[in-house]
C-alpha positions as CSV (number, residue, x, y, z in Angstrom):
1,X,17.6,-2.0,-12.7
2,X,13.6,-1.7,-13.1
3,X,11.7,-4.3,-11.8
4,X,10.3,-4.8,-15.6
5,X,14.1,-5.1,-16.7
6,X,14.2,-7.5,-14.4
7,X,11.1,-9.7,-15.0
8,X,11.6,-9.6,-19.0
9,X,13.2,-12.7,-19.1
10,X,11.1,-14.8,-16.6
11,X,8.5,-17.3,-17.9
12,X,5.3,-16.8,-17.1
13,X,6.0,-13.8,-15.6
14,X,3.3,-10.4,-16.1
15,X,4.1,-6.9,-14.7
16,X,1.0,-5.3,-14.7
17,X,0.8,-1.8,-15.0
18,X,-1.5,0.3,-12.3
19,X,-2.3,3.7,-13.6
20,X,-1.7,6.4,-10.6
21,X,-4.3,8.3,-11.8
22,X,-6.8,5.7,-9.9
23,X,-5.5,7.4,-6.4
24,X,-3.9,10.9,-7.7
25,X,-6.3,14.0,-7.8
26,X,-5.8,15.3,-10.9
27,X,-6.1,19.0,-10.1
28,X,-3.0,19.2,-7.3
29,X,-1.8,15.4,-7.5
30,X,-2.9,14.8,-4.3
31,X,-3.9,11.5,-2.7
32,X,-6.6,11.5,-0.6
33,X,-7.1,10.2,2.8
34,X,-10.2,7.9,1.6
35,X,-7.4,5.8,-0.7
36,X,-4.6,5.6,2.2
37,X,-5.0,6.6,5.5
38,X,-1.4,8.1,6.1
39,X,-0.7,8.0,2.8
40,X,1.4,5.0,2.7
41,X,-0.7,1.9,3.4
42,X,-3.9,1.6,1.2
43,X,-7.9,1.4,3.1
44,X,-10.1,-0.9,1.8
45,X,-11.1,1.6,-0.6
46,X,-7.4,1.9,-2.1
47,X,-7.3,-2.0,-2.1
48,X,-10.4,-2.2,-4.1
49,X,-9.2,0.3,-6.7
50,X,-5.8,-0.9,-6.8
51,X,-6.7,-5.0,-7.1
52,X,-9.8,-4.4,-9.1
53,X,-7.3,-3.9,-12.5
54,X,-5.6,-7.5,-10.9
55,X,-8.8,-9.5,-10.8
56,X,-9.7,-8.0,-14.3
57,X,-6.7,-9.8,-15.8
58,X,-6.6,-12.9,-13.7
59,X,-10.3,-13.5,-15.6
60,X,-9.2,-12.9,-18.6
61,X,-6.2,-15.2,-18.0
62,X,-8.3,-18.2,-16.7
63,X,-11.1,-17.3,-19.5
64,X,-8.3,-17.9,-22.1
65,X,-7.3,-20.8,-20.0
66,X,-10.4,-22.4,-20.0
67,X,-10.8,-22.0,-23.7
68,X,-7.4,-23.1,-24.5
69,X,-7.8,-26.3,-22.8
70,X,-11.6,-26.4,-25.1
71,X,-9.4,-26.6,-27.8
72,X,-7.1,-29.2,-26.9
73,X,-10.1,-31.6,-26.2
């Protein structure tokens, strides 16, 4: 089962989506050494460009949020 399979039916529940293409050298499909050291765990670097898309939607999430609960007042 895939993990989005699995979280379809949860609540409040978001799979978001990073696109390999942020770490994956588009010429040989490579990952480079500047994104994850041995290639498995990220370097600050890879952390940036992998939560960067995260922090994008958590703003958007408390942005709407904040202007839902505008709305109710």
């Amino acid at each position: 089962m895939l993990l989005s399979e699995a979280l379809s039916g949860l609540h409040r529940t978001q799979l978001l989506t990073i696109d390999p293409g942020l770490f994956l050298n588009p010429n040989d499909g490579t990952i480079s050494h500047r994104d994850m050291y041995d290639f498995l765990h990220f370097t600050r670097e890879g952390y940036m460009k992998f939560c960067e898309p995260i922090l994008d939607e958590i703003q958007t999430l408390l942005k709407n949020f904040v202007k839902a609960g505008a709305e109710d007042s």
